[in-house]
PDB file of N, CA, C and O in Angstrom, chain B, residues numbered from 101:
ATOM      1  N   UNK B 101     -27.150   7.977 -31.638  1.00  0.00           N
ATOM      2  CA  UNK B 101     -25.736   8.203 -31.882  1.00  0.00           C
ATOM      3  C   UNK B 101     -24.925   7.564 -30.749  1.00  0.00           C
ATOM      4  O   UNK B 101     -25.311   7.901 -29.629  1.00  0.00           O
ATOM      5  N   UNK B 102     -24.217   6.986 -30.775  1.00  0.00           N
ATOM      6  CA  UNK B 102     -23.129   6.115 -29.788  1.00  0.00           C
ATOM      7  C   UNK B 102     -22.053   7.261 -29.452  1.00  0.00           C
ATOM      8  O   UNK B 102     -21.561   8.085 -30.223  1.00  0.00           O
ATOM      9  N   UNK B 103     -21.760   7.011 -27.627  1.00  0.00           N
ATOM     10  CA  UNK B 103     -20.649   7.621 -27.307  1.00  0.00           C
ATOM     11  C   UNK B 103     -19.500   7.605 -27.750  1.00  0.00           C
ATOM     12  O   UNK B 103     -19.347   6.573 -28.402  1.00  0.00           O
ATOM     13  N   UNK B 104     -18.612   8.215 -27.733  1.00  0.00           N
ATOM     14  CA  UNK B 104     -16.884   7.997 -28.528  1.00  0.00           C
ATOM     15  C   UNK B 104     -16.538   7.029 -27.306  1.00  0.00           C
ATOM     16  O   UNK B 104     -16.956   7.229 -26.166  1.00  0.00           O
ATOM     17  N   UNK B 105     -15.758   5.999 -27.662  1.00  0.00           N
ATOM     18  CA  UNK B 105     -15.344   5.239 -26.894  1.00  0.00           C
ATOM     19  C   UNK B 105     -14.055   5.795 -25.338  1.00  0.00           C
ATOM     20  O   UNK B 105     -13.482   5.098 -24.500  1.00  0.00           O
ATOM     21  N   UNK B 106     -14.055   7.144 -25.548  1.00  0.00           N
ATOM     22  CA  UNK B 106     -13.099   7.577 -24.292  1.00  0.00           C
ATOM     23  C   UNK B 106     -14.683   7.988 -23.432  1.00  0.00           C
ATOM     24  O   UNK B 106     -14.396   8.321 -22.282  1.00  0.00           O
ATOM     25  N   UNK B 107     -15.433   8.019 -23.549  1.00  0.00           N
ATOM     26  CA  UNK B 107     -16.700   8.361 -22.142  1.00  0.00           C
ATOM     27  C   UNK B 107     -17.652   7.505 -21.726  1.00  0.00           C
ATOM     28  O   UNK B 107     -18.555   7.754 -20.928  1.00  0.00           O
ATOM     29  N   UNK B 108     -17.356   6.141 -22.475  1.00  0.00           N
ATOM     30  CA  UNK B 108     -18.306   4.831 -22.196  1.00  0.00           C
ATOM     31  C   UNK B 108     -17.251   4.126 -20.747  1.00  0.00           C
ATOM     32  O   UNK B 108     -16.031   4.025 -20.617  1.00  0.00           O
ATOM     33  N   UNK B 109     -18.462   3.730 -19.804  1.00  0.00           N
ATOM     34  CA  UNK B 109     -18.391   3.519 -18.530  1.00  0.00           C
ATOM     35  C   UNK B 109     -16.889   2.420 -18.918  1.00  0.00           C
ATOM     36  O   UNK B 109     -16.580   2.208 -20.090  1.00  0.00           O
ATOM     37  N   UNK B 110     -16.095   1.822 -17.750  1.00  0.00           N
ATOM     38  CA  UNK B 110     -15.208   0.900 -18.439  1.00  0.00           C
ATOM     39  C   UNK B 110     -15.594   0.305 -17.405  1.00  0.00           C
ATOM     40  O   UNK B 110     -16.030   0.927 -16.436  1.00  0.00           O
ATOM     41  N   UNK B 111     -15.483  -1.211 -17.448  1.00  0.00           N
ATOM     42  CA  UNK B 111     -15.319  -2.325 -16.329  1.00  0.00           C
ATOM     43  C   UNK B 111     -14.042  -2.239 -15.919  1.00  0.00           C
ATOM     44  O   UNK B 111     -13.054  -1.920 -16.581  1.00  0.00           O
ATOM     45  N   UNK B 112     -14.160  -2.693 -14.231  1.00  0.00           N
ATOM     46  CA  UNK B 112     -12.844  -2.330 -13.671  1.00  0.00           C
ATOM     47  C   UNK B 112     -12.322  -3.789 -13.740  1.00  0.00           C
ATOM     48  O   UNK B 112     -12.996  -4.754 -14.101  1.00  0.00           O
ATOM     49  N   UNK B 113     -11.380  -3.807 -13.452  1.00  0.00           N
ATOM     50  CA  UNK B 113     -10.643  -5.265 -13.785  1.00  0.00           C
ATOM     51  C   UNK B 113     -10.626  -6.106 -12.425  1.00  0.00           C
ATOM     52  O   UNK B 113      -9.636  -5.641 -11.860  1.00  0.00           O
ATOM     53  N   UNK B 114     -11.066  -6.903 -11.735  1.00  0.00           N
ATOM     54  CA  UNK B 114     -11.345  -8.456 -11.126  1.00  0.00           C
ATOM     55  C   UNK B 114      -9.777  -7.552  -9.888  1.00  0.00           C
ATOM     56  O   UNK B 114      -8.649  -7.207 -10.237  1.00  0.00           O
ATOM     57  N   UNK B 115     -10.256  -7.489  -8.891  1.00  0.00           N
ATOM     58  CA  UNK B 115      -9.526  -7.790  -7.635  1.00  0.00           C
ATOM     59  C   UNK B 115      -8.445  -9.154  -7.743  1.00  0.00           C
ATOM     60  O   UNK B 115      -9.064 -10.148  -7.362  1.00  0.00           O
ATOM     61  N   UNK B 116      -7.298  -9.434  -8.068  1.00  0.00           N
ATOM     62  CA  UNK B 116      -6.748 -10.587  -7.960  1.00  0.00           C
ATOM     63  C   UNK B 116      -6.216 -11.514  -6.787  1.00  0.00           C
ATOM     64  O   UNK B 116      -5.225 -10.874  -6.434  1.00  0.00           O
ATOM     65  N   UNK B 117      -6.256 -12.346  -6.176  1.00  0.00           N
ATOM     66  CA  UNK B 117      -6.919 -12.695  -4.751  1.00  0.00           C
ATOM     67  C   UNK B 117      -4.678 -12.497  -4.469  1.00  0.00           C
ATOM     68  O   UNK B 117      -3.848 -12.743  -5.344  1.00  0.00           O
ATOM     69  N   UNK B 118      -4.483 -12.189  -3.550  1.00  0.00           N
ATOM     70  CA  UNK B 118      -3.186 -12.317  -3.138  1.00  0.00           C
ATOM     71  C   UNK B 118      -2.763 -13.504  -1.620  1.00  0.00           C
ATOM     72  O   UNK B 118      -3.295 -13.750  -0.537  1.00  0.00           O
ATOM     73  N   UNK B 119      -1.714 -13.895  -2.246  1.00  0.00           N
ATOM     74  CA  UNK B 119      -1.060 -14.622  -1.375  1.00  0.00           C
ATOM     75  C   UNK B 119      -1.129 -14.143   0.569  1.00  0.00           C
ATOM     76  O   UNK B 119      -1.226 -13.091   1.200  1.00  0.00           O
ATOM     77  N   UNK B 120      -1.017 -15.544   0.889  1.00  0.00           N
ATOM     78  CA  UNK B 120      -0.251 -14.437   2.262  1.00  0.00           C
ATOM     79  C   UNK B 120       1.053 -13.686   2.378  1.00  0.00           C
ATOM     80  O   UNK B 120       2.080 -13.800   1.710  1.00  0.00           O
ATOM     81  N   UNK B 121       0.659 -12.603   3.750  1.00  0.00           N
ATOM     82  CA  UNK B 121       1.400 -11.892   3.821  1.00  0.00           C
ATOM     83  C   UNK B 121       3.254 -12.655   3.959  1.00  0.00           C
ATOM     84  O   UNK B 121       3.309 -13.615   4.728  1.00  0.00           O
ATOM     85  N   UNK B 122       4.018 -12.428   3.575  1.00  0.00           N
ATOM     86  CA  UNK B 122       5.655 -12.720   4.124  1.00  0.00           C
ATOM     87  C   UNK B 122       5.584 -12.459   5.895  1.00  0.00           C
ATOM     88  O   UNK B 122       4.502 -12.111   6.367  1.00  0.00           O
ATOM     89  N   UNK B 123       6.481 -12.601   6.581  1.00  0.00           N
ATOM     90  CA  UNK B 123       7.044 -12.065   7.709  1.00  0.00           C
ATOM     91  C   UNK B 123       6.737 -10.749   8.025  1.00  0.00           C
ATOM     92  O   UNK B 123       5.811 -10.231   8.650  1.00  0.00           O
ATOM     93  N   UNK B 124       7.882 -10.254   7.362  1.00  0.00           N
ATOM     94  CA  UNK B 124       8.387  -9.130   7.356  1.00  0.00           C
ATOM     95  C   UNK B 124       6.865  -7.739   6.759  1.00  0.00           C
ATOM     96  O   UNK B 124       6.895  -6.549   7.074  1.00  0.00           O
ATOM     97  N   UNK B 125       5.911  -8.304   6.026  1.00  0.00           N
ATOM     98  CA  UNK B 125       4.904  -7.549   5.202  1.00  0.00           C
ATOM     99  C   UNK B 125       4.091  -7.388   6.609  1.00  0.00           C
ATOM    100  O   UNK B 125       3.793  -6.283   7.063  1.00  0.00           O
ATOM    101  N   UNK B 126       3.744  -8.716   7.289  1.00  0.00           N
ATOM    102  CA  UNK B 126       2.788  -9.392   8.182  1.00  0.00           C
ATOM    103  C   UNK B 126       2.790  -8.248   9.547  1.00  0.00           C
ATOM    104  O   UNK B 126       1.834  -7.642  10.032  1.00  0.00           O
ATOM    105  N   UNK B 127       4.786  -8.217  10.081  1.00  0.00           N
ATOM    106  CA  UNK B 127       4.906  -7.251  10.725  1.00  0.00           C
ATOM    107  C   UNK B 127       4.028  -5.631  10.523  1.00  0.00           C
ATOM    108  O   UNK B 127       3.085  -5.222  11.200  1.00  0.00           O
ATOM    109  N   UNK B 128       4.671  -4.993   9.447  1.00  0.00           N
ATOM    110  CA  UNK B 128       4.267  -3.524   9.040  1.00  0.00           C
ATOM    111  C   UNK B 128       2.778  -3.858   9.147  1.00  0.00           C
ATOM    112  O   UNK B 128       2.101  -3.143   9.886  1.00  0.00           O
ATOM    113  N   UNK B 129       2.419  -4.477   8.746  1.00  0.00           N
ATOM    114  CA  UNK B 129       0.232  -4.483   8.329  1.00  0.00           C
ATOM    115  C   UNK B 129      -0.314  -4.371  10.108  1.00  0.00           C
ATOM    116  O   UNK B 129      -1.202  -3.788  10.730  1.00  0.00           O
ATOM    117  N   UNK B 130       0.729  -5.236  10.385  1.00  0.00           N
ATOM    118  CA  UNK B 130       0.547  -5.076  12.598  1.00  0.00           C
ATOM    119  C   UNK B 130       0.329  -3.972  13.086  1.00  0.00           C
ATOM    120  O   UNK B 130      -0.541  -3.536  13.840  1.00  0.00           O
ATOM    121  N   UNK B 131       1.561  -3.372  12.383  1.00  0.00           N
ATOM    122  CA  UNK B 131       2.500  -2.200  13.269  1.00  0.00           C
ATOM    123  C   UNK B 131       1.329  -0.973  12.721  1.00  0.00           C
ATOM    124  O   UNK B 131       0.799  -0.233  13.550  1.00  0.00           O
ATOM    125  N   UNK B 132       1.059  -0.886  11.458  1.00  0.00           N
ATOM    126  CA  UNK B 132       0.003   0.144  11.211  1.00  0.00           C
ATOM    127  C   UNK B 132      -1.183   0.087  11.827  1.00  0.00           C
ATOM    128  O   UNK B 132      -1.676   1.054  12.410  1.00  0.00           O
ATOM    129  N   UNK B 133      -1.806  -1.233  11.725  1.00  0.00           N
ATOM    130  CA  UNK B 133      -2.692  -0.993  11.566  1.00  0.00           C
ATOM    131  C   UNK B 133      -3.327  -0.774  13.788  1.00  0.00           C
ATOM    132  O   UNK B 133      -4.452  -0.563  14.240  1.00  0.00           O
ATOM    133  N   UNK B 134      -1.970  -0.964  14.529  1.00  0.00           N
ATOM    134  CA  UNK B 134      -1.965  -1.020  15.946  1.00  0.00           C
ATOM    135  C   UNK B 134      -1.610   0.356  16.158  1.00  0.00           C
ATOM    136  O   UNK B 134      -1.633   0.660  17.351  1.00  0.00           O
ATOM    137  N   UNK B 135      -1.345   1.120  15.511  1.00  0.00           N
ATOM    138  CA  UNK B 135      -1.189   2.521  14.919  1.00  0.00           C
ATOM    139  C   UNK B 135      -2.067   3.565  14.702  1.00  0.00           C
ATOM    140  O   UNK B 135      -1.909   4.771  14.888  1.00  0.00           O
ATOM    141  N   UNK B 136      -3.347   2.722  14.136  1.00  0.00           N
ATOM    142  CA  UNK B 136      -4.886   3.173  13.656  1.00  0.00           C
ATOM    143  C   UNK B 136      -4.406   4.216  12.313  1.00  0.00           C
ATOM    144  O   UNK B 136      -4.809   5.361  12.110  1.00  0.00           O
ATOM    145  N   UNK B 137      -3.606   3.572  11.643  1.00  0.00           N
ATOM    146  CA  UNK B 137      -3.315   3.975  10.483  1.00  0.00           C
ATOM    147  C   UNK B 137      -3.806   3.622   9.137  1.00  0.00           C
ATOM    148  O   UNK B 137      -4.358   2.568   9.452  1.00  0.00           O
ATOM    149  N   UNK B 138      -3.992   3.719   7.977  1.00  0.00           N
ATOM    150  CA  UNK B 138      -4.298   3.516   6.800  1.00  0.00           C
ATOM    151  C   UNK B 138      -3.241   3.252   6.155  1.00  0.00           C
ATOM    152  O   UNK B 138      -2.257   3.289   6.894  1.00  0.00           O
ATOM    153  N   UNK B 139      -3.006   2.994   5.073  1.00  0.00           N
ATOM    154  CA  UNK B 139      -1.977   2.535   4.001  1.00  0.00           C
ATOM    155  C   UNK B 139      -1.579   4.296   3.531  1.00  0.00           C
ATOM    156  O   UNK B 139      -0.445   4.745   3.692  1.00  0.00           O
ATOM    157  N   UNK B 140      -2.460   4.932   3.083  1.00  0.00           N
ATOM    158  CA  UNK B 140      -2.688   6.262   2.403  1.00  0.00           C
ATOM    159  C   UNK B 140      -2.249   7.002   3.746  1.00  0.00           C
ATOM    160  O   UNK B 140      -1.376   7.831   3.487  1.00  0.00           O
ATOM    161  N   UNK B 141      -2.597   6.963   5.175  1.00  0.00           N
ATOM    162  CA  UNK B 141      -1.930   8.111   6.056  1.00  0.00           C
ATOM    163  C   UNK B 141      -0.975   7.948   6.382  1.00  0.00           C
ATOM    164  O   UNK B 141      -0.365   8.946   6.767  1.00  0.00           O
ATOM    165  N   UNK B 142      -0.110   6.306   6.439  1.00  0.00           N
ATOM    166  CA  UNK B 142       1.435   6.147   6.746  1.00  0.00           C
ATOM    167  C   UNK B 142       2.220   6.908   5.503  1.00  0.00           C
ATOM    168  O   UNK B 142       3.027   7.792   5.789  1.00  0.00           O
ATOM    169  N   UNK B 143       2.008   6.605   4.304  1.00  0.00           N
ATOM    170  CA  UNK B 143       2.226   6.757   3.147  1.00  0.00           C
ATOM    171  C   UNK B 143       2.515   8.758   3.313  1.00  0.00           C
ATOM    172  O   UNK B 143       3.564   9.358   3.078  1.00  0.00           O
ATOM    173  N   UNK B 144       1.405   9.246   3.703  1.00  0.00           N
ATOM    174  CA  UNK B 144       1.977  10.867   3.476  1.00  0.00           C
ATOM    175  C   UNK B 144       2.743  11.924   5.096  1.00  0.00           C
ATOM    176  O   UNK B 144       3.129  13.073   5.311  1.00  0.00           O
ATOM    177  N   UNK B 145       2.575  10.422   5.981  1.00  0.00           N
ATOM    178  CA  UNK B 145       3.025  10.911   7.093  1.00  0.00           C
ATOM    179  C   UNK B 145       4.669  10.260   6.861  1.00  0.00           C
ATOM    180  O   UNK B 145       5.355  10.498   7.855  1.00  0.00           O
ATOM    181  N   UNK B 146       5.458   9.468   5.724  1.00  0.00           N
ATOM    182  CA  UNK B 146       6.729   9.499   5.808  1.00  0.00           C
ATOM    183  C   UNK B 146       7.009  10.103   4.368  1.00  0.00           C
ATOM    184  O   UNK B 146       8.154  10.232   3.934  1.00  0.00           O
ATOM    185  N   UNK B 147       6.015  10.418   3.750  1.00  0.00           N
ATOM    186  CA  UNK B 147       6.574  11.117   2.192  1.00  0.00           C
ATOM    187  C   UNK B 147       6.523  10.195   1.332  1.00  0.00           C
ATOM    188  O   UNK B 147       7.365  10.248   0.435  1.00  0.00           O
ATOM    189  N   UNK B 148       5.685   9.242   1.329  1.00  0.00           N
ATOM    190  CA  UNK B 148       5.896   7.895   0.160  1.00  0.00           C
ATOM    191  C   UNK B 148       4.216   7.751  -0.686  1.00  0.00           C
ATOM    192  O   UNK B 148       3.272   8.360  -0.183  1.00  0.00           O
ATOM    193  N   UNK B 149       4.065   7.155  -1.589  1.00  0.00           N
ATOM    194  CA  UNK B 149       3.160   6.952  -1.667  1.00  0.00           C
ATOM    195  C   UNK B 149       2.262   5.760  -1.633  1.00  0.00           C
ATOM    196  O   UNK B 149       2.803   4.710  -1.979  1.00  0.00           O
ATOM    197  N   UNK B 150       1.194   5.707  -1.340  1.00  0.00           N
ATOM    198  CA  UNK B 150       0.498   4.405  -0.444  1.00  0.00           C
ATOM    199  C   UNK B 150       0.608   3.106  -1.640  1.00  0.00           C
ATOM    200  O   UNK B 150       0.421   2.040  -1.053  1.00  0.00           O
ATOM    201  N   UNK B 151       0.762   2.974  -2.575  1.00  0.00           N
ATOM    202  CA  UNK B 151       1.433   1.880  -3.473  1.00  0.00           C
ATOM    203  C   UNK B 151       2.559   1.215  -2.937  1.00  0.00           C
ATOM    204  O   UNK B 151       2.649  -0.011  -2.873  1.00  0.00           O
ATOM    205  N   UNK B 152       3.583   2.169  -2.477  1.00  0.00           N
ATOM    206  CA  UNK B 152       4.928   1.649  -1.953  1.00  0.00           C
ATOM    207  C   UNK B 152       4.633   1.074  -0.880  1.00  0.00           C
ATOM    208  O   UNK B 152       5.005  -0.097  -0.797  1.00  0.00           O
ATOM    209  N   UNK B 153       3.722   1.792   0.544  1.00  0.00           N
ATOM    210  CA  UNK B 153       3.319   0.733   1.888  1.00  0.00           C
ATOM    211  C   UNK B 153       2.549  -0.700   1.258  1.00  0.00           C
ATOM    212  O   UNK B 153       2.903  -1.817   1.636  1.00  0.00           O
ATOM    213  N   UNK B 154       1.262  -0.450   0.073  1.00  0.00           N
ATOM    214  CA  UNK B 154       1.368  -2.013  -0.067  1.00  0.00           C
ATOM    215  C   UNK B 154       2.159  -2.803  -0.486  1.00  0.00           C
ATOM    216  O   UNK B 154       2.050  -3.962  -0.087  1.00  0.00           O
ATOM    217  N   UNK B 155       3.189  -2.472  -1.396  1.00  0.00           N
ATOM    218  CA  UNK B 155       4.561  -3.646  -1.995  1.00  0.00           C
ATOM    219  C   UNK B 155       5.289  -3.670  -0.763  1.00  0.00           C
ATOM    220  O   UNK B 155       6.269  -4.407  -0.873  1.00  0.00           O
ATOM    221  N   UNK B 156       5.207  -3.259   0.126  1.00  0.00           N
ATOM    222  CA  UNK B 156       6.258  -3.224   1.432  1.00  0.00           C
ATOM    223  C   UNK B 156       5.090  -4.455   2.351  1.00  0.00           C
ATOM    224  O   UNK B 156       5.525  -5.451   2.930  1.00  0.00           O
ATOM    225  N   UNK B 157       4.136  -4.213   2.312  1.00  0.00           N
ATOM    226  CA  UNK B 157       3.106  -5.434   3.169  1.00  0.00           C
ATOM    227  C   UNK B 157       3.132  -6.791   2.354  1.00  0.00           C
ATOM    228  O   UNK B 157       3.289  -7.842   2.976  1.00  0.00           O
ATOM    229  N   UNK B 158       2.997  -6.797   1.111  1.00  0.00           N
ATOM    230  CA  UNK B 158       2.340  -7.934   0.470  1.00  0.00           C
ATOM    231  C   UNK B 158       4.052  -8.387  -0.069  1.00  0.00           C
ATOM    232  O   UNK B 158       4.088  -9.591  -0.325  1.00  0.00           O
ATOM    233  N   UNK B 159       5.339  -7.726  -0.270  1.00  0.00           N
ATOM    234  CA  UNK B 159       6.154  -8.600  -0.365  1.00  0.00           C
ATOM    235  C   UNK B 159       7.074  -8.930   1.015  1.00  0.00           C
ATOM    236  O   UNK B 159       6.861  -8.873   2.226  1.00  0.00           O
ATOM    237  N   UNK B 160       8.292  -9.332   0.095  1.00  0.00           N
ATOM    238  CA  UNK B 160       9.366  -9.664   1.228  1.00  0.00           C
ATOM    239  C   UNK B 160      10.584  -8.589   1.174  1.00  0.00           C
ATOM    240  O   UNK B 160      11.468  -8.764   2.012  1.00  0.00           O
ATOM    241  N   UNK B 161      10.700  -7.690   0.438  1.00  0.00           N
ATOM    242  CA  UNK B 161      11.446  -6.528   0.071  1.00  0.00           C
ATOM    243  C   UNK B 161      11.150  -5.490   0.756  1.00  0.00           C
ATOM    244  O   UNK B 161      10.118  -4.837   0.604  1.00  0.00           O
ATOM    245  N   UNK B 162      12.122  -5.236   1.644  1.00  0.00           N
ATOM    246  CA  UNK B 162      11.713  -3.851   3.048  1.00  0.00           C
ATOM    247  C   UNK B 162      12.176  -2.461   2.118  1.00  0.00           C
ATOM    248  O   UNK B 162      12.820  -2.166   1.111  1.00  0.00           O
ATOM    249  N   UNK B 163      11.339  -1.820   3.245  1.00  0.00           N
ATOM    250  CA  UNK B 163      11.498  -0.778   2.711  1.00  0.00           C
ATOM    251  C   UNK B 163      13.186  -0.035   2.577  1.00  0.00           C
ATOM    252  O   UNK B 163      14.035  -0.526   3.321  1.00  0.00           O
ATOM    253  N   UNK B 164      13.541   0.908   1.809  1.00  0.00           N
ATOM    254  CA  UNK B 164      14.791   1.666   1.668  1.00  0.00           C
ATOM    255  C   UNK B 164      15.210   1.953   3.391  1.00  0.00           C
ATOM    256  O   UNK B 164      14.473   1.970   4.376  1.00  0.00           O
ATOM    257  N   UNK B 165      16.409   2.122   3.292  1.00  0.00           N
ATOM    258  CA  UNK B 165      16.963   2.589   4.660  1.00  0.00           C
ATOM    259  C   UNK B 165      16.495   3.968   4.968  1.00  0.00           C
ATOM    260  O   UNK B 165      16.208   4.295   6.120  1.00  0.00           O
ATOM    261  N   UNK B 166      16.410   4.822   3.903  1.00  0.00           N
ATOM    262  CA  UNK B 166      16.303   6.050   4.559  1.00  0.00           C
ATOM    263  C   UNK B 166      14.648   6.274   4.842  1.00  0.00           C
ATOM    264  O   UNK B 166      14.025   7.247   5.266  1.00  0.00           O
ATOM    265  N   UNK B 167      14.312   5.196   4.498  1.00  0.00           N
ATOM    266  CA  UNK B 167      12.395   5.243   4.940  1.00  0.00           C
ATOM    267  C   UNK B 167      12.262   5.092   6.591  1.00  0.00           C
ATOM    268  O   UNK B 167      11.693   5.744   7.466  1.00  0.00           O
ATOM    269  N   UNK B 168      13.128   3.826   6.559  1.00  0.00           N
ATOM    270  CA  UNK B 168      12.903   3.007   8.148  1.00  0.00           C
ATOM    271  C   UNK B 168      12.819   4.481   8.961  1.00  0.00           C
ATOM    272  O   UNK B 168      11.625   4.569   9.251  1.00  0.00           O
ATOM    273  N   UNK B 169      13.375   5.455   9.373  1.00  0.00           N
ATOM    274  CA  UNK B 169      13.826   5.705  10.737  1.00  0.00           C
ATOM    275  C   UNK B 169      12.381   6.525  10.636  1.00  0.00           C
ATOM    276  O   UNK B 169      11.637   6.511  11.617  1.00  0.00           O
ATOM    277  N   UNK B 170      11.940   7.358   9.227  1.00  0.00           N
ATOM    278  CA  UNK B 170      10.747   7.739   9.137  1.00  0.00           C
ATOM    279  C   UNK B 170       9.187   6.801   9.857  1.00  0.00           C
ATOM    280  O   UNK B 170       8.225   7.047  10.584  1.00  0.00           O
ATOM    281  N   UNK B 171       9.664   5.853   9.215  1.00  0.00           N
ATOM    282  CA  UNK B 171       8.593   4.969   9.763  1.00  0.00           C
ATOM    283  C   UNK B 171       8.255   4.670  11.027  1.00  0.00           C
ATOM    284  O   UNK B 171       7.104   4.720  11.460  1.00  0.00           O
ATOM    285  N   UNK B 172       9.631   4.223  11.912  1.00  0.00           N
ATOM    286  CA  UNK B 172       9.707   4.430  12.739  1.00  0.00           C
ATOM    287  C   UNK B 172       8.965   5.260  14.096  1.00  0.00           C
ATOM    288  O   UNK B 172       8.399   4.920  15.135  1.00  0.00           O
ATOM    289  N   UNK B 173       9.275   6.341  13.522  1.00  0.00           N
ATOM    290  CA  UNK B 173       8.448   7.757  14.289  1.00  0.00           C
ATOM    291  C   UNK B 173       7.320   7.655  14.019  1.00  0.00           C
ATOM    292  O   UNK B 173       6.581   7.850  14.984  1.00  0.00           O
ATOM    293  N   UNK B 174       6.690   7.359  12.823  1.00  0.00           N
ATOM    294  CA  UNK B 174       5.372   7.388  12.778  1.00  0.00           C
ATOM    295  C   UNK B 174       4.491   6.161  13.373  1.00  0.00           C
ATOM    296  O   UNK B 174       3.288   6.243  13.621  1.00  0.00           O
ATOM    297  N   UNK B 175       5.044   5.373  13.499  1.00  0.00           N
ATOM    298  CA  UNK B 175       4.537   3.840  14.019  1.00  0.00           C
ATOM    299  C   UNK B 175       4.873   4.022  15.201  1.00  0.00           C
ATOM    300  O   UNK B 175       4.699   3.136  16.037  1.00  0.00           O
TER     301      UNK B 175
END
């Protein structure tokens, strides 16, 4: 008898290779990681979630104003 198709293993989808970092991304990936931080512990040490620190590394779009001063303190 065959599994229902919601409990058969799924292939995960291919890592897609990314550009370099911008400036501004290049900075924060510094600043954390001179920090001894993770993406996931900056992320719950300013209230954000670690999706938002990578679109903040890998683009050119900074973070909101009312993030910075958070960040700040934690960096």
């Amino acid at each position: 008898m065959e599994s229902p198709p919601y409990t058969r293993l799924v292939p995960r989808k291919p890592k897609r290779p990314r550009g370099p970092r911008p400036a501004q991304g290049a900075r924060l990936f510094a600043l954390r990681k001179a920090a001894g931080l993770t993406q996931a512990e900056l992320a719950h040490l300013i209230g954000e979630i670690q999706a938002n620190i990578s679109f903040w590394e890998y683009t050119d779009k900074p973070p909101r104003s009312d993030i910075l001063p958070k960040m700040a303190k934690a960096l």
